[in-house]
C-alpha positions as CSV (number, residue, x, y, z in Angstrom):
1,X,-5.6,11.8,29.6
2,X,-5.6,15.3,30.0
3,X,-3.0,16.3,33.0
4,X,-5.5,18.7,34.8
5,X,-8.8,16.3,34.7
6,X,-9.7,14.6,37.4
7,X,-8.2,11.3,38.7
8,X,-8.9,8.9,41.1
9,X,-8.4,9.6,44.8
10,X,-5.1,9.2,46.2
11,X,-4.8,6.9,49.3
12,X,-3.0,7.1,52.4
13,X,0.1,5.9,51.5
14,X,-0.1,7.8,48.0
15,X,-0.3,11.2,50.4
16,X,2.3,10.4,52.9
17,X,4.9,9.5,49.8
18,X,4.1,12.7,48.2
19,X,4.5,14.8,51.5
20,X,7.9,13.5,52.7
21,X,9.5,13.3,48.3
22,X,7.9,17.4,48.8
23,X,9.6,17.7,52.5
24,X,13.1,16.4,51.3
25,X,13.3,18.7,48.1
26,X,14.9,22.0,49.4
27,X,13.4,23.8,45.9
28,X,10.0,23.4,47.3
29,X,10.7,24.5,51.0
30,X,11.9,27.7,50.1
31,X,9.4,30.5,50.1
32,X,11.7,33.0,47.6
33,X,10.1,33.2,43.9
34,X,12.6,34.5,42.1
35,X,13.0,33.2,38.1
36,X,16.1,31.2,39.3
37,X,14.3,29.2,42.2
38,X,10.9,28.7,40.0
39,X,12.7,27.1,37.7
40,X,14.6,24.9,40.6
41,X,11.0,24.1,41.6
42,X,10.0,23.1,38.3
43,X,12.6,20.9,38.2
44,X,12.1,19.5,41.3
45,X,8.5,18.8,40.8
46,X,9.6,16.7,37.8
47,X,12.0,14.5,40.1
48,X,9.3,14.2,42.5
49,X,7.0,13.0,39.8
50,X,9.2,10.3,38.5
51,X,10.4,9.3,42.4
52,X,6.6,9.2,43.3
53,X,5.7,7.0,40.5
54,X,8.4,4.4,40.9
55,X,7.5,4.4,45.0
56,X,3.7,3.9,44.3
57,X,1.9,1.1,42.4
58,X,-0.9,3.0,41.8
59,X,-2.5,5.0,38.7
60,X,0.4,7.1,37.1
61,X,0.2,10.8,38.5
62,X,1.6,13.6,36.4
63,X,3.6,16.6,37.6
64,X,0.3,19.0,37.6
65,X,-1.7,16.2,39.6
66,X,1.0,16.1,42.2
67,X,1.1,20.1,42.5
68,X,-2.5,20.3,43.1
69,X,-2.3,17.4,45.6
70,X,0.0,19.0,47.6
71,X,-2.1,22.4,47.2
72,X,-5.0,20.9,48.5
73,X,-2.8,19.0,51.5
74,X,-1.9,22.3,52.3
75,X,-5.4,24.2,52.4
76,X,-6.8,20.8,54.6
77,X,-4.0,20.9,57.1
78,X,-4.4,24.6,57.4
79,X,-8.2,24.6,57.6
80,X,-7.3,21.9,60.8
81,X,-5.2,23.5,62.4
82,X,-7.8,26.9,62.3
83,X,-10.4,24.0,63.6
84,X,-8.5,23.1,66.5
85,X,-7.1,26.9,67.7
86,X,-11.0,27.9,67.2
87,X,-11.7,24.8,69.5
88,X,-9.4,25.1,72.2
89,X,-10.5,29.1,72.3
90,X,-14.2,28.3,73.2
91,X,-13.8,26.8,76.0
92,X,-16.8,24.7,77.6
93,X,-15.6,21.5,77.4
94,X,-12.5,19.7,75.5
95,X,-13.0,19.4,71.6
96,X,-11.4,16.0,70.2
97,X,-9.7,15.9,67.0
98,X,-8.7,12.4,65.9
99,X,-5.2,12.5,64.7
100,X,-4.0,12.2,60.9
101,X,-1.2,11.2,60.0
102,X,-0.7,13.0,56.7
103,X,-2.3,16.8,57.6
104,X,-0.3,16.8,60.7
105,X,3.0,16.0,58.8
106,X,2.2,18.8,56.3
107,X,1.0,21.2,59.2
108,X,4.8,20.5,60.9
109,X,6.6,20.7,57.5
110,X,4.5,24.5,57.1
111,X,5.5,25.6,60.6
112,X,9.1,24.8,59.9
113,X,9.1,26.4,56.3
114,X,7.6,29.6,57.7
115,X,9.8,30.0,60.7
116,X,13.0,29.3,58.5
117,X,11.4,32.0,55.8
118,X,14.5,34.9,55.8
119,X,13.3,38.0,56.4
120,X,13.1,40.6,53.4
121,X,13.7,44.4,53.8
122,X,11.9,45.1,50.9
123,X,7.7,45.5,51.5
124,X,7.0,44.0,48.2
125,X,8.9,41.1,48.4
126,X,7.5,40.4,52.0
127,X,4.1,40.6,50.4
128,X,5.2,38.6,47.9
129,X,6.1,35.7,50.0
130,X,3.0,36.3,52.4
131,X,1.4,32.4,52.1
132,X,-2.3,31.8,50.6
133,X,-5.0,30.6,52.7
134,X,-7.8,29.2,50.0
135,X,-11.2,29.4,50.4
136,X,-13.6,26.8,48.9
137,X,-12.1,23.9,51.4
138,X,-13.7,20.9,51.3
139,X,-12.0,18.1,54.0
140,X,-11.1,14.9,52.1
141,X,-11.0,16.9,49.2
142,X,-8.9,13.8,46.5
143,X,-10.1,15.1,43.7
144,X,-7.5,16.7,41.6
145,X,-8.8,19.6,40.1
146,X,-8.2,23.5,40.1
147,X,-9.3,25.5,43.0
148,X,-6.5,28.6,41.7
149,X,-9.4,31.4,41.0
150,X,-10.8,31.2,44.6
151,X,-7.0,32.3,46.2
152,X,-7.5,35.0,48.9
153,X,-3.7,36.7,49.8
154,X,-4.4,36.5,53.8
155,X,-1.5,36.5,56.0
156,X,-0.9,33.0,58.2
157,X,-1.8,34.0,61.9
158,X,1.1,34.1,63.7
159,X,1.5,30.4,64.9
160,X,1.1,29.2,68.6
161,X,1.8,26.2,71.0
162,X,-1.8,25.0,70.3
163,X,0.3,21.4,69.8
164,X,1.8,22.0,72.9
165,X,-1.0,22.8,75.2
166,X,-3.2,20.2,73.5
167,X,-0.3,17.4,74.2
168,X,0.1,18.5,77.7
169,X,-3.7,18.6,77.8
170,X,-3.5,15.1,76.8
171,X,-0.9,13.6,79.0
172,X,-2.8,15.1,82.1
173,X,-5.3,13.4,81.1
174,X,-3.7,10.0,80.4
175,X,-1.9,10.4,83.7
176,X,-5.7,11.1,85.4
177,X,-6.9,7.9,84.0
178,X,-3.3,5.6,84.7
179,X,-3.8,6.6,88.5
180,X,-7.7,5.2,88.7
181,X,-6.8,2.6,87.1
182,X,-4.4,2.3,89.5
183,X,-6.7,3.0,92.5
184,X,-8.9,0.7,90.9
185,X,-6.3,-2.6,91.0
186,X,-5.3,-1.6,94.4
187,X,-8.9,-1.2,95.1
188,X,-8.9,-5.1,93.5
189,X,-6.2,-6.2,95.1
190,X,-7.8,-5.3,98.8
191,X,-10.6,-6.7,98.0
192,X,-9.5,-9.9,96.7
193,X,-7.2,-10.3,100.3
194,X,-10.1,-9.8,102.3
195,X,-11.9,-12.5,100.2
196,X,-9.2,-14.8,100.8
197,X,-8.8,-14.3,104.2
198,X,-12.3,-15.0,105.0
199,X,-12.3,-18.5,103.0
200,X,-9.2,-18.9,104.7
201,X,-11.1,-18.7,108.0
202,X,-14.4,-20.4,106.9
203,X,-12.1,-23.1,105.8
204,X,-10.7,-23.5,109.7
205,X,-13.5,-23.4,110.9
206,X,-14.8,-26.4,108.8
207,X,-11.8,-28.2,109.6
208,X,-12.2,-27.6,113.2
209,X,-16.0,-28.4,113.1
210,X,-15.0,-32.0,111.3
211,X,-12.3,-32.7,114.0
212,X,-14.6,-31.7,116.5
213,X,-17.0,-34.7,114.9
214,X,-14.3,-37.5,114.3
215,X,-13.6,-36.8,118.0
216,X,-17.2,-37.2,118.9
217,X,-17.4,-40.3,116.5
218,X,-14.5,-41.7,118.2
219,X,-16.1,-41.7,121.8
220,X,-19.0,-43.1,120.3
221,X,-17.3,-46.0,118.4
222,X,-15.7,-46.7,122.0
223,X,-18.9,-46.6,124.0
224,X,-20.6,-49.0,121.3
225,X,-17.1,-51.5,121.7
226,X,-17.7,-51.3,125.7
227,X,-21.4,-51.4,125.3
228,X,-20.7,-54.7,122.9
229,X,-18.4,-56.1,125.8
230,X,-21.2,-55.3,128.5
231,X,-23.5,-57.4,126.8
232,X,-20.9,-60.1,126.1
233,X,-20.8,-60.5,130.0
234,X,-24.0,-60.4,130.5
235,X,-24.9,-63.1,128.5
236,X,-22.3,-65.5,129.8
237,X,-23.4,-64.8,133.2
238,X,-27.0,-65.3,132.1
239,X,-25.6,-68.4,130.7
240,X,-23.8,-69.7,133.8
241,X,-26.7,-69.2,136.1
242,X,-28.5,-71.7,134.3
């Protein structure tokens, strides 16, 4: 099979294995291009074939295949993160952007190449090392195929605490919702007292009711014994006056 031709999608797992092999080679998180350090990248991108193969039980990848994977990481991370700055600058109303795993590791690992990037005195070699944004972004995109002839040399906006603000957003809002729930289980708990302390009241008022009426039953049971003896006497006086 031809190394640039198509294979099949890579999945989750495939993605975050080829992101952290790419994230402990220091070869591929330098941004110098010099013959020496191509060829350090070349031969890194061979280790992290043969690593990423052994780690994965999927389809075989080749060097090429893992290259353009990582490409194509890169451009989806960076379209994301342009989402989410374009979202949190419109205003009207919070945007949510579900989190992922994979383009959120490979936006951190390209914040932390580019702030450790040395800085060059030469204007050519800064320009050199200026990262590509490519156009032609598709989210999702698996396929592995070559998107090189659509490269635009754009310069990375300078990065922000979009993270930061967004997180902080976030824990606002998480600490908005832990206090009604809060107010809601005190709100519960109030109610649930009051509850009981009416039953508890109903309930002594029944029991006072049915003493009330064993009292009354007991007077009557004594009036029916006296009323029993009444008769008894009468009788035996009827009896002697005969």
């Amino acid at each position: 099979m031809n190394s640039t031709s198509k294979a099949a999608p890579m999945n989750k797992y495939e993605a975050m294995q080829l992101v952290r092999l790419v994230a402990a080679s220091a070869a591929l998180t330098t941004k110098k291009t010099n013959a020496t350090n191509n060829k350090r990248k070349e031969e890194a991108w061979r280790t992290i074939t043969a690593e990423f193969n052994a780690k994965t039980s999927g389809i075989p990848r080749s060097s090429s295949q893992l290259r353009l994977k990582w490409e194509n990481l890169k451009k989806n991370a960076r379209k994301r993160s342009a989402r989410i700055r374009s979202g949190l600058k419109t205003g009207g109303g919070k945007v949510y952007f579900p989190p992922d795993e994979v383009l959120d590791k490979v936006t951190s690992l390209l914040r932390s190449i580019q702030h450790t990037t040395p800085q060059h005195s030469s204007k050519s070699e800064a320009t050199a090392n200026v990262p590509l944004i490519e156009e032609g972004l598709v989210d999702g995109d698996e396929g592995l195929t070559n998107h090189s002839d659509n490269q635009i040399l754009t310069p990375i906006p300078k990065p922000t605490n979009f993270f930061l603000n967004q997180a902080s957003s976030t824990n606002t809002l998480v600490k908005r919702i832990e206090r009604l729930e809060e107010e809601k289980c005190k709100a519960r708990i109030l109610r649930d007292n009051a509850l009981a302390d009416y039953l508890n009241a109903k309930k002594r008022k029944i029991d006072q009711e049915n003493v009330e009426k064993e009292i009354v039953l007991a007077k009557l049971k004594v009036e029916l014994e006296n009323a029993k003896l009444e008769n008894l006497k009468l009788r035996r006086d009827l009896n002697l006056s005969e």
